[in-house]
C-alpha positions in Angstrom: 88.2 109.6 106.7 85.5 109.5 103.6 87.2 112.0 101.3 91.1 109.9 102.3 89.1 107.1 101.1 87.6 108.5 97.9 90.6 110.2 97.3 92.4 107.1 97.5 90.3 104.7 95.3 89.7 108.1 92.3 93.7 108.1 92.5 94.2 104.7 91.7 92.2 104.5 89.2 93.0 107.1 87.0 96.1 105.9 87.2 95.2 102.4 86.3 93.3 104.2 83.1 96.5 106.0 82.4 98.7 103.0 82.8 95.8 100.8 80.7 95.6 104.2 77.8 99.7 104.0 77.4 100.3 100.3 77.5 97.5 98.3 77.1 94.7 98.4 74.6 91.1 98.3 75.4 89.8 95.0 75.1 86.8 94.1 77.8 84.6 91.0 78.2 81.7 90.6 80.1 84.2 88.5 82.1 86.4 91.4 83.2 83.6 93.8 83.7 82.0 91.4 86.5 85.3 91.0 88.7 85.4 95.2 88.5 82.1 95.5 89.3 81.9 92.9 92.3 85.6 94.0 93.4 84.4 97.8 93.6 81.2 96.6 95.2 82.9 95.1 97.3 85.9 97.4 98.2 83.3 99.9 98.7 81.2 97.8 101.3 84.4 97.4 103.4 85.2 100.9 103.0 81.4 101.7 104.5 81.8 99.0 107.3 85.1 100.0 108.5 84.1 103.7 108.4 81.1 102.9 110.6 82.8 100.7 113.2 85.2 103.3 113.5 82.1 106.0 114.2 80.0 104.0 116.2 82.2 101.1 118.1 85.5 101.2 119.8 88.3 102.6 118.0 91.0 100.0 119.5 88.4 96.6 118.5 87.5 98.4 115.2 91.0 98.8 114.2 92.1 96.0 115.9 89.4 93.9 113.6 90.2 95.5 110.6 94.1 94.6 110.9 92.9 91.0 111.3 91.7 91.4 107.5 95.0 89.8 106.2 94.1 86.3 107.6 91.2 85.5 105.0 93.2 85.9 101.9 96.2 83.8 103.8 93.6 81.0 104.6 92.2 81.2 101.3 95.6 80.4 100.1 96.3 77.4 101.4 93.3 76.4 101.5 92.1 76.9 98.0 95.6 77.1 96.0 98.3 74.9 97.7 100.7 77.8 99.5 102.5 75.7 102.1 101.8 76.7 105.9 104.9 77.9 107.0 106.0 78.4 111.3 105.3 82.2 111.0 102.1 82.0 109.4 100.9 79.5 111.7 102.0 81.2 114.8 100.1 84.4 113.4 97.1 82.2 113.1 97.3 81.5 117.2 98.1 85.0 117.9 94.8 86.4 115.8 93.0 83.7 117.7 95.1 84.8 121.1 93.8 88.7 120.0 90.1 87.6 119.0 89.2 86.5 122.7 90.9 89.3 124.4 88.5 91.7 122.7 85.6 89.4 123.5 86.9 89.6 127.4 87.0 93.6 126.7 83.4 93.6 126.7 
């Protein structure tokens, strides 16, 4: 599962480099630099935590957890940028909610 993972992230970026050599120039501020550097920090921590759930917790919560990963950026966008809260994404906000205390009743 390590080497999927650090084959996935050395894939994507060489070809960001590639697609960034052909069609963009190379202009960096310190700006740009920081949001890499926290957003591999950052990718990499997940990658490490999901890893380890997956080798020392249950397989069905760990996964189950992980899959819930989509509701923070959704809440962060309507929260923080306006997006309108539509039926579908409110019912998928019960359901996680539904999901979260059934694993808690697993234990």
């Amino acid at each position: 599962m390590i080497a999927i993972s650090m084959l996935y992230f050395a894939v994507a970026s060489v070809a960001l480099f590639l697609y960034t050599l052909l069609f963009r120039s190379f202009e960096f501020d310190g700006i740009s630099i920081g949001i890499g550097l926290v957003g591999g920090l950052c990718a990499f921590g997940a990658t490490w935590a999901i890893l380890n759930a997956l080798r020392f917790g249950k397989v069905s919560t760990s996964w189950t957890i992980f899959g819930l990963s989509l509701v923070i950026p959704t809440m962060a966008s309507i929260i923080f940028w306006g997006e309108r809260l539509t039926l579908t994404k409110g019912l998928g906000f019960v359901l996680v909610c539904i999901s979260i205390a059934l694993i808690g009743k697993d234990r």
